[in-house]
N, C-alpha and C positions, 0 to 999 in steps of 0.2 A: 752486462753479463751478471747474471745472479749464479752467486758459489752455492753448491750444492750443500756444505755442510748449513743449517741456519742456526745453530748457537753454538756461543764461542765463550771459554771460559772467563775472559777478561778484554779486556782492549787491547793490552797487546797480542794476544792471540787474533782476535778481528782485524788489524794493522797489520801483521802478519802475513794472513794471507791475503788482503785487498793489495794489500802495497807489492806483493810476490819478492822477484828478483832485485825492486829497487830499493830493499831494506838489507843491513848488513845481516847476514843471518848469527853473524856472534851476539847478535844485540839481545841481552838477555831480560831487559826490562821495559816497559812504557820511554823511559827514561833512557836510556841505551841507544833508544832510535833516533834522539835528537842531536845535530848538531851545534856544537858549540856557541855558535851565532845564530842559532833559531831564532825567527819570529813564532809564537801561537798567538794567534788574535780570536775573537770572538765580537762578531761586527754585531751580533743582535742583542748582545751582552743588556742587562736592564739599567736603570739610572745605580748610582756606589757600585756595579760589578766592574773586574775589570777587561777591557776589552781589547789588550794589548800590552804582552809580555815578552822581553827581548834578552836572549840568552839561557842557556838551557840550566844557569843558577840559579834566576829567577823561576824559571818554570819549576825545577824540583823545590823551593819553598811555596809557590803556588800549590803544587800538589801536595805538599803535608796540611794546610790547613781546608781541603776541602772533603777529606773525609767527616769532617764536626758538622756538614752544610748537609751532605748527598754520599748516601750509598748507594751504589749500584752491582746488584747482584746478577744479573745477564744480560748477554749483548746478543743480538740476534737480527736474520734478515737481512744478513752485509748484500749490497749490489756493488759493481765496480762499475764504474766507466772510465774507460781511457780517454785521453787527451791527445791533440795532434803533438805537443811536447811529450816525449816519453818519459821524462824526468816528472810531470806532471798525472796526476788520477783523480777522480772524486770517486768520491766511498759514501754510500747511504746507508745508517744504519740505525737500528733501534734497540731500548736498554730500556730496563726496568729495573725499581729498588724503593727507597724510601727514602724523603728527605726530613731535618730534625723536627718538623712539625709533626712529623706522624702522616704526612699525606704520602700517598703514591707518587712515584717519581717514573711515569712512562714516558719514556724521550725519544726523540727521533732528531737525528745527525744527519747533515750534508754537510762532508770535509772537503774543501780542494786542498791536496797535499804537492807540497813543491821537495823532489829528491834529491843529494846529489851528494855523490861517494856513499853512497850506502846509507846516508845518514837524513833526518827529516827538518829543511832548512827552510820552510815555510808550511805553518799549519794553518789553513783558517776552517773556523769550526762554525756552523751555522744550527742551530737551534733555537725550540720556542721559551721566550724568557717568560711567557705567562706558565708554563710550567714548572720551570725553577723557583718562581716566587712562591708559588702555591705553597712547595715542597720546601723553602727555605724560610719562610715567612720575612721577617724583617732582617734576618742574618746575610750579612754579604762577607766574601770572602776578602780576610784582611793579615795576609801575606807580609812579613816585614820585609825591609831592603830598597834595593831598587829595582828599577826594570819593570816597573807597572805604569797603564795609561788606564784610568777611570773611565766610563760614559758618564 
């Protein structure tokens, strides 16, 4: 199914509506949708990114250091597919913005998303890492704490 609207203000907006009813709708952030024992992995992740973060502490220090890496200024052309698990969806999507070298950052996502109590308990994110390098040059994202797995 492709949703009618095709841009979305952010990611959690595009989450929002692909994920519909399997998201808590109080969940007011990116961050909000996750829970507690999240996995986010990113299996195409390039050599120093990382490609495997456990727990939705590690993920919100994840996400404060890679606005330095990658802005992204719109999301757009969300499709959903469901899955024979209903708790289960892939979401395809595409975002543009700019990463610190100054190169454009056009990306395109394929998430399979694992739901359950409202909350988001498995993300895997599939993207192209020859686009993030472009956009990142030699900068990879370096997160303190734990709950990080390198490629």
């Amino acid at each position: 199914m492709t949703v009618e609207q095709t841009r979305f203000e952010g990611l959690t907006d595009i989450l929002r509506e692909g994920l519909g009813p399997r998201i808590d709708p109080d969940a007011e952030s990116f961050l909000d949708m996750f829970a507690e024992d999240c996995v986010f992995e990113a299996p195409y992740a390039p050599p120093g990114f990382i490609t495997r973060i456990e727990g939705r502490d590690a993920l919100e220090r994840y996400l404060m250091v890679l606005p330095d890496l990658i802005r992204i200024d719109d999301f757009f052309d969300l499709r959903v597919s469901e899955m024979a698990d209903p708790n289960k969806v892939v979401l395809e999507f595409r975002g543009s913005g700019e990463g610190r070298t100054g190169a454009p950052y056009n990306q395109k996502w394929i998430s399979v998303i694992e739901t359950r109590g409202g909350k988001i308990v498995h993300y895997a994110d599939y993207w192209d890492p020859r686009i993030t390098l472009a956009a990142t040059g030699d900068a990879v994202p370096e997160p303190e704490g734990e709950g990080f797995t390198r490629a």
